[in-house]
Phi, psi and omega in degrees: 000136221233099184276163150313167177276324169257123196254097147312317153309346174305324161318332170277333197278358150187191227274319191326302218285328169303300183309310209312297185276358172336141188246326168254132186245149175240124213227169187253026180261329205285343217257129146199156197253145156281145178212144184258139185229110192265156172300158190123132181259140145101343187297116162243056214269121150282160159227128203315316198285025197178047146017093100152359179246132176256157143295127192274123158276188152321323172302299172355249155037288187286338192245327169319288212281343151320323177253023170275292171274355142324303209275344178104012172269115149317335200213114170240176179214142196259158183226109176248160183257077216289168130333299207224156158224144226194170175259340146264035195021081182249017157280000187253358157264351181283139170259060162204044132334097180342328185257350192259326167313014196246311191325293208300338193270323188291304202299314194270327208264293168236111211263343177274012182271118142337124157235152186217126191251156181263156189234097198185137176254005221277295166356292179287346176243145189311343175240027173031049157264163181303344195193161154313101167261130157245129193047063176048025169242146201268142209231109169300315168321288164004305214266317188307310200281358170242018167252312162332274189325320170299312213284330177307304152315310123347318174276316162286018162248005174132343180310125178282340170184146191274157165221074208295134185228021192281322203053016173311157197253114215099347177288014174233349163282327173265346192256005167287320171314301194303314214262333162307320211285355185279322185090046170200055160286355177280331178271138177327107153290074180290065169307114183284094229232312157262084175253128185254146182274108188207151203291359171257028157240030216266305157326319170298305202277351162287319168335294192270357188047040176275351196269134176339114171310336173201146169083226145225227179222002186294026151288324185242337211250131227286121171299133199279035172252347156313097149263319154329299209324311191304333169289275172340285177325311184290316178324298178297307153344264217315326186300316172249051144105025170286156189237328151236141189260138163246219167177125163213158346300269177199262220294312165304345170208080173287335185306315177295331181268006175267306201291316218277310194284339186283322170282333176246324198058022171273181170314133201194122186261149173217151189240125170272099227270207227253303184323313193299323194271308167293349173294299183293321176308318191279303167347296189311287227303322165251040185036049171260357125284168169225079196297356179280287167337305194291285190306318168282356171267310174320330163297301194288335172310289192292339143335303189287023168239343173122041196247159181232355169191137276181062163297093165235157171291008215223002189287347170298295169320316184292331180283338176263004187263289191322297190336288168323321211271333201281276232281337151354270182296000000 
């Protein structure tokens, strides 16, 4: 029998030989972790639904983001948890605000750390929808002049880039508006832009104490048998004035995060959401897994799809897992 001249296994046979054609690279640059920042001195809340992540207060936080940034992650994205909820959510625009205080203290304590704030009101308001409802619908117009304000509060504490993640149809367009006419045009609009309605944030909204009192949110937020759509979306983003496109959740739709990069070539975030992350976390805990493993081949999948930064929970661990992996060789 007679083989080809080409063996692909020649390439394979050890590990040098392997980095050398490696095609995807995953780095703790690639990374940001998420944190929830709750009212409170001293505060450290686990949650349950998410292993190893707590709700923070602000000091927390700030000691948090120290070994964070230790491990080599550049970026974090703040969530906040208010004291009170109202039905127009107006802890999520007050500037004594869970985020914008967390903002000015994480920014003096590490000014080289990216913060990046979610834009949202569903945290804040008493039935945890996304926007101002009216006769039980969320009234996208409404909802945009008090997603602008938030971002505005945010911005003037210090936030290095905003991140509206509501799917209101116009929202990167009034807070682009908003935030030149302000005098905070140097910041950065980080767009959730293909956010799908999925069965995989149900960890988050315990986190965060968001889930809707009725009804759901698949009125705004994308049906997932949809991909075109999610192109068109990121499109429209851009148009008004978005700087990064995102797609969340991550791993059920690397295909949507290949077609969005392949259609714009902008800069483009996947968020590796809450669901993702406790599957593999339970997964560990009762050893059907190798969670080190599992979770950095789930990065690098999404790298290797076109993603260019990497919202996960894992981005700490992961930075320290490269480390290690670094210091190896």
């Amino acid at each position: 029998m007679s083989f080809p001249a080409t063996r692909l296994r020649r390439l394979r046979r050890t590990k040098p030989l392997r980095d050398l054609v490696r095609e995807t690279d995953l780095t703790a640059e690639h990374l940001v972790q998420p944190l929830f920042i709750t009212a409170g001195e001293g505060v450290r809340e686990p949650i349950a639904s998410m292993p190893g992540m707590e709700r923070l207060s602000i000091s927390e936080a700030v000691a948090e983001v120290t070994e964070i940034a230790a491990a080599g992650v550049r970026a974090v994205l703040l969530f906040g948890i208010p004291a009170s909820k109202d039905e127009v959510g107006s802890e999520a625009y007050d500037d004594e605000g869970v985020v914008q205080m967390a903002v000015r203290a994480l920014k003096e304590a590490h000014p080289e750390v990216v913060v990046i704030t979610d834009v949202c009101l569903c945290e804040y308001t008493a039935h945890g929808h996304c926007g101002i409802v009216r006769e039980g619908e969320v009234d996208n117009d409404l909802t945009l002049e008090l997603l602008a304000k938030t971002a505005i509060s945010h911005a003037a504490a210090s936030a290095d880039a905003v991140a509206p993640s509501d799917m209101m149809d116009g929202r990167v367009g009034a807070i682009r508006t908003q935030l030149d006419e302000e005098g905070h045009s140097g910041v950065p609009i980080v767009a959730y832009s293909a956010k799908y309605a999925s069965a995989f944030y149900g960890p988050f909204r315990e986190a965060a104490g968001s889930a809707p009192e009725f009804g759901d949110r698949r009125g705004y937020q994308m049906n997932p048998a949809n991909a075109d759509e999610a192109v068109r979306e990121a499109k429209l983003d851009l148009e008004e004035g978005a700087d990064v496109i995102m797609v969340k959740p991550a791993l059920p739709y690397l295909d949507v995060v290949r077609r969005v990069k392949d259609a714009t070539r902008a800069p483009l975030a996947a968020y590796h959401v809450g669901g993702e992350y406790s599957m593999l976390k339970a997964a560990a805990a009762n050893g059907w897994i190798d969670e080190r493993a599992a979770a950095m081949e789930s990065l690098t999948a999404i790298r290797r799809a076109g993603a260019d930064m990497i919202i996960t929970y894992f981005a700490k661990d992961a930075a320290a897992w490269l480390s290690a992996e670094a210091s190896r060789r």
